[in-house]
N, C-alpha and C positions, 0 to 999 in steps of 0.2 A: 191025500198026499199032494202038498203043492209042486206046479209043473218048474221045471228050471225058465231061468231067463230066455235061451235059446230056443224055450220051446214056445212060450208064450206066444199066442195067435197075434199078427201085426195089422189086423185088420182096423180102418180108422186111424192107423197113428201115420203121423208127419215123421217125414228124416231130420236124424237130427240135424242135417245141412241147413235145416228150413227152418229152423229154432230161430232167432234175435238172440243177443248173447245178453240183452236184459233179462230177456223172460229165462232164458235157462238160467241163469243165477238167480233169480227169484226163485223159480222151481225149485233149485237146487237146496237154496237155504231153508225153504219152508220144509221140505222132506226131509232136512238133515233136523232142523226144530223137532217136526212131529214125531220122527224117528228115537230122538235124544228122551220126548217125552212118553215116549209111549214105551223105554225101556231103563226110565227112571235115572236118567245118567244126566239128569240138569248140571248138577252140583259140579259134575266132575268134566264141564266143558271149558277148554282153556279158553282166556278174553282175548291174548295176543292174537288169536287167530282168528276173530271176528274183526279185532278194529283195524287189522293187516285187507280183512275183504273190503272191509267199508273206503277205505283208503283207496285201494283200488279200484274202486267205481268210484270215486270222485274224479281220477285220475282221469278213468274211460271218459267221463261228462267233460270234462274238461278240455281235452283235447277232442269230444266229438265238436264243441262252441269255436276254438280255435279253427279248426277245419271249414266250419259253418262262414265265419267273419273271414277265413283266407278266400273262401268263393265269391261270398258279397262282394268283395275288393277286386276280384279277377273280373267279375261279371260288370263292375262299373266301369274299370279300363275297357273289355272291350264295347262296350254302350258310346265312353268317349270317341273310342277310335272309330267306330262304325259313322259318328256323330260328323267327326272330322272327315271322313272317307264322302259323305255325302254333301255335306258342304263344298268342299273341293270339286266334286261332281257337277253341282249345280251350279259352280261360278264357271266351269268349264263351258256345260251347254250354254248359258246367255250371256257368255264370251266377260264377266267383272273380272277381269284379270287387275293387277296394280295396274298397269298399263292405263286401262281403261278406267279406274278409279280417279288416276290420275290426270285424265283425259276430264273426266265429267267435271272436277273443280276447276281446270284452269277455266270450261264451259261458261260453268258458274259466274265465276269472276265475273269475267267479260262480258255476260251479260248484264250483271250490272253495272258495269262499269258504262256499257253503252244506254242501259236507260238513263243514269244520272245524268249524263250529255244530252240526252235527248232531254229531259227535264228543265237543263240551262239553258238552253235555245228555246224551250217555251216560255221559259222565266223572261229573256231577254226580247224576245219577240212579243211577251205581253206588257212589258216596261215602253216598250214604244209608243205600243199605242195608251196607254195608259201611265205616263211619266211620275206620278205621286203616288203608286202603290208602292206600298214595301211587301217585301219577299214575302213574310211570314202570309200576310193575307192572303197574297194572289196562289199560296201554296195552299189555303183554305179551303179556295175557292175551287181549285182544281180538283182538290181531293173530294168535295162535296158534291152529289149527284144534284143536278137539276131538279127541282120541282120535291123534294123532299123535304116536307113542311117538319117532320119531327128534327132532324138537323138544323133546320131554321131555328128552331124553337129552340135546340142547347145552344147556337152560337148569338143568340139573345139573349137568355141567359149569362152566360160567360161574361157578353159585352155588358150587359149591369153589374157583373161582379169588382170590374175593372173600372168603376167611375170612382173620381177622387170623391177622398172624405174631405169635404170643403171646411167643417168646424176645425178640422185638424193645421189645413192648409193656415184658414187664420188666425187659429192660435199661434202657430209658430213666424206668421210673418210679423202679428203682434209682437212677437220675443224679440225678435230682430230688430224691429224699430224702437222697441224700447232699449236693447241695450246701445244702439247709436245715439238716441236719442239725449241716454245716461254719459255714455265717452265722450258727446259732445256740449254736453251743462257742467261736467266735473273741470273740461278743460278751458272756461272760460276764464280770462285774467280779471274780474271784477269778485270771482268767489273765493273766500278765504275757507280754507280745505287743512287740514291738517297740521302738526309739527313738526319740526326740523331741531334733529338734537346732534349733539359733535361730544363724542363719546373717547376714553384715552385719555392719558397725561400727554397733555401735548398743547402747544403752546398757541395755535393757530383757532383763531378767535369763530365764533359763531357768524360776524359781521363778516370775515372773510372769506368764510365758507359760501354765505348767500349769492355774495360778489363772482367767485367763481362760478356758482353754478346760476347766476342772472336770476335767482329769486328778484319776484317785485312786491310789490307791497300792495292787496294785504300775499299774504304766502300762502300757496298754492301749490302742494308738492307737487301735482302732477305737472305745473308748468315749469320746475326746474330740470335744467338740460343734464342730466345725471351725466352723459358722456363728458363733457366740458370740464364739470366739478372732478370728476375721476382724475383726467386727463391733467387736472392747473394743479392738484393736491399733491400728483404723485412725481412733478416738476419739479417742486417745493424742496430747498436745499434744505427745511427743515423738517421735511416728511419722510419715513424711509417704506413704511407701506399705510394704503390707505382702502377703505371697503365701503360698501351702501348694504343697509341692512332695513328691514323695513321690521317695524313693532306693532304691538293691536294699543288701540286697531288705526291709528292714521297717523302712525311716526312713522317718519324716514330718519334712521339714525347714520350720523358721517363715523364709521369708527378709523382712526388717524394712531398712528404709534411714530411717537418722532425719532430723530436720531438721538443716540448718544453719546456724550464727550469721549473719548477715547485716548487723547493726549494735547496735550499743551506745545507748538515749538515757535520759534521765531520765525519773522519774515525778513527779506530782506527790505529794511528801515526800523522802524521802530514799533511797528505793530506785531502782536503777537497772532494765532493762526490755530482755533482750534477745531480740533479732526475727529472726526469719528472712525470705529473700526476700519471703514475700508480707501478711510484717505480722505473723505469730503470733511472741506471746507465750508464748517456749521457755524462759527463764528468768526470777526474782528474786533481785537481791542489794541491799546496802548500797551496793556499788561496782562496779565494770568489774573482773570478776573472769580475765580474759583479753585474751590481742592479737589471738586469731584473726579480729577483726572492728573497723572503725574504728568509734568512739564519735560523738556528737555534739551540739556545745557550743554553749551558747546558746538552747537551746528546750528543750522538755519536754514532754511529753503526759499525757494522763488516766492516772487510777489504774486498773488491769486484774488479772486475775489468769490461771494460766496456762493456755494455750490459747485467749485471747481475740485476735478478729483489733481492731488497733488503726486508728480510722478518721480519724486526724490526715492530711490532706491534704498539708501541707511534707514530713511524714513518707514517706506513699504514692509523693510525687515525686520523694525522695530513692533510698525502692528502686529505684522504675522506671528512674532514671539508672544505678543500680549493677546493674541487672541485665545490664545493654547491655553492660558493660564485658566486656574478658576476665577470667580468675585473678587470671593473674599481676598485673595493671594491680591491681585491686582489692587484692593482698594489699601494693603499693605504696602505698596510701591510710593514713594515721594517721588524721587529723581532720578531720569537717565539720565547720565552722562557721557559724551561720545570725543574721545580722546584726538588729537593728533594722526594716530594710528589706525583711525574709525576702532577703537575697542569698547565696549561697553560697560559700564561702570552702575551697578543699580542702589541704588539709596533706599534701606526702608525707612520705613517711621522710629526704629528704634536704635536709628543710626550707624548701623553699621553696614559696611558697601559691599556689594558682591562683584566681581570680578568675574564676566562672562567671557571678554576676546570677543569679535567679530559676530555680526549676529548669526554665519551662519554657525559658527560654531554653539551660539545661544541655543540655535534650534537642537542639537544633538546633546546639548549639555540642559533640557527641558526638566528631567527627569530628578537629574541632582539638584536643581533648583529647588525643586519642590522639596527633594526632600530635607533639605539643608533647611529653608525656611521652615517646615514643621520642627526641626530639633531647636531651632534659635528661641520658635514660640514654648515650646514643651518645656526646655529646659535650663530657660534663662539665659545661654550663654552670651559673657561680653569677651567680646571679642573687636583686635584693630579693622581686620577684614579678612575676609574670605574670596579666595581666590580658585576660579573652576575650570583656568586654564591649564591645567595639569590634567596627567591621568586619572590623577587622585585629588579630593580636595583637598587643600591646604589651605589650617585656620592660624590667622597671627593673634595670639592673644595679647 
């Protein structure tokens, strides 16, 4: 007859108090196992309620690691605080307050601030008696103990490292006196040295160029005074810009762009006065000695001679209108003519006149200009003349 639970002898057994609640859940499931097997009831054990246990001892492990890492973390605060408590301690007993931190560098400082003065006063006091040392050395000397032959031996050293390289020294004073020697055989006036070329449509001769710039004979470019030549070319009532360009390999070329005619007028007498864009007086004759440029009738200006810039006002305002224009349009002008009234009157080559009015009005009336002469060329019109002093053109057929 088996005894009941309560009677069973408890001799040798632990409370359950004293159990780990791993081991009794171990315990627990292996007797509930053997139990299931030893009365056949495998089959008929529900899963829910194994993988419900398993779950909850993950659970337990999980939050025993959390618990574990919340200590590690307590334990290293208080390590810090303990760390800092005795720190603070021991700047207490040997008094390192900031205070005192503070104290020890201004110390610092100061004292080297008083060696380095002590150091120039021996620098100074060894310059006396010894006037030809430089610093660097006598600081050598100082720093170097007496009778310490291995120091002797590095700063003997040193000092051979620091002797010139003499092959170098005379290679490059070689260089030097060869290139004076070359600047001063290229510049003698007995050597003929190079060409002289005068480049540009432009009127001013190779012979005149030399003269400018005191070329001698034989020619010698490096002996022409390039300032002079610049200087006498760019003078020139018949130069308008002028440059030195040098070519391979011993040309000096003059490049020169002269002026260009720009209109034809009279002077007072008999000579006529021709101008370029901006007023100079580039030529005299008797007559309009070319077509390259429209003449104009009916006025006249002062007597000039050449290279003078001419300062007639109708005149001024006649270039400014011709300058706006294009080429081709201009090389289609024969004849201004400037009325009584100062009005302007234009003559092309196909005879028929335009009627501009005053030049300033020429300037705001630029436009219709233009376009008025492309319909004449476009589309043949003959016409008595056309008139632009209106708001509107008006054409006389």
């Amino acid at each position: 007859m088996k005894r009941p639970n309560w009677f069973q002898p408890k001799i040798g057994r632990k409370r359950p108090e004293s159990r780990q609640p791993g081991q009794e859940r171990t315990r627990r499931l292996s007797r509930d196992s053997s139990r299931q097997e030893g009365d056949g009831s495998s089959s008929s054990r529900n899963p829910s309620e194994g993988h419900r246990e398993t779950s909850t001892f993950r659970q337990e492990m999980r939050a025993a690691r959390l618990r574990q890492e919340q200590r590690r973390k307590e334990e290293q605060e208080r390590q810090k605080e303990r760390e800092k408590v005795r720190q603070e301690a021991q700047a207490y007993i040997y008094g390192r307050t900031e205070e005192a931190e503070q104290k020890a560098l201004e110390d610092r400082a100061a004292g080297r601030e008083t060696f380095r003065l002590r150091q120039e006063q021996k620098a100074e006091a060894l310059e006396q008696k010894e006037p030809g040392t430089s610093r660097f050395r006598r600081r050598k000397k100082a720093a170097a103990p007496a009778g310490s032959e291995k120091t002797g031996k590095k700063r003997t050293r040193r000092r051979g490292k620091r002797r010139l390289n003499w092959p170098r020294v005379l290679l490059l004073l070689g260089s030097v006196a060869l290139l004076i020697a070359s600047y001063v055989t290229l510049h003698q006036p007995w050597l003929a040295f190079g060409r002289l070329e005068v480049t540009g449509n432009t009127v001013v001769t190779l012979d005149e160029v030399k003269e400018m710039g005191d070329a001698g004979d034989p020619l010698n470019i490096f002996n022409i005074n390039r300032k002079k030549l610049l200087t006498s070319l760019r003078s020139d009532y018949r130069v308008e810009k002028a440059d030195l360009a040098l070519g391979w390999p011993n040309i000096l070329r003059v490049v020169i762009t002269d002026r260009q005619p720009a209109l034809y007028v009279a002077m007072e007498g008999t000579q006529y006065a021709k101008l370029d864009p901006t007023g100079h007086i580039i030529g005299l004759a008797d007559g309009i000695t070319g077509g390259d440029a429209p003449f104009v009738s009916g006025w006249h200006i002062a007597q000039g001679d050449l290279g003078d810039v001419t300062e007639d006002e109708e005149i001024q305002g006649i270039l400014g209108f011709l300058r706006k224009l294009d080429p081709e349009l201009k090389e289609r002008i024969m004849e201004i003519h400037v009325d009584e009234n100062k009005s302007l009157k234009i003559y092309l080559h196909n005879g028929i006149p335009v009627i501009l009015g005053t030049y300033e009005n020429a300037q705001s009336k630029l436009k219709t200009f233009k376009a008025i002469c492309q319909e004449l060329e476009a589309k043949k019109i003959k016409a008595q003349y056309i008139d632009l002093t209106y708001e509107k053109p008006y054409i006389k057929l």
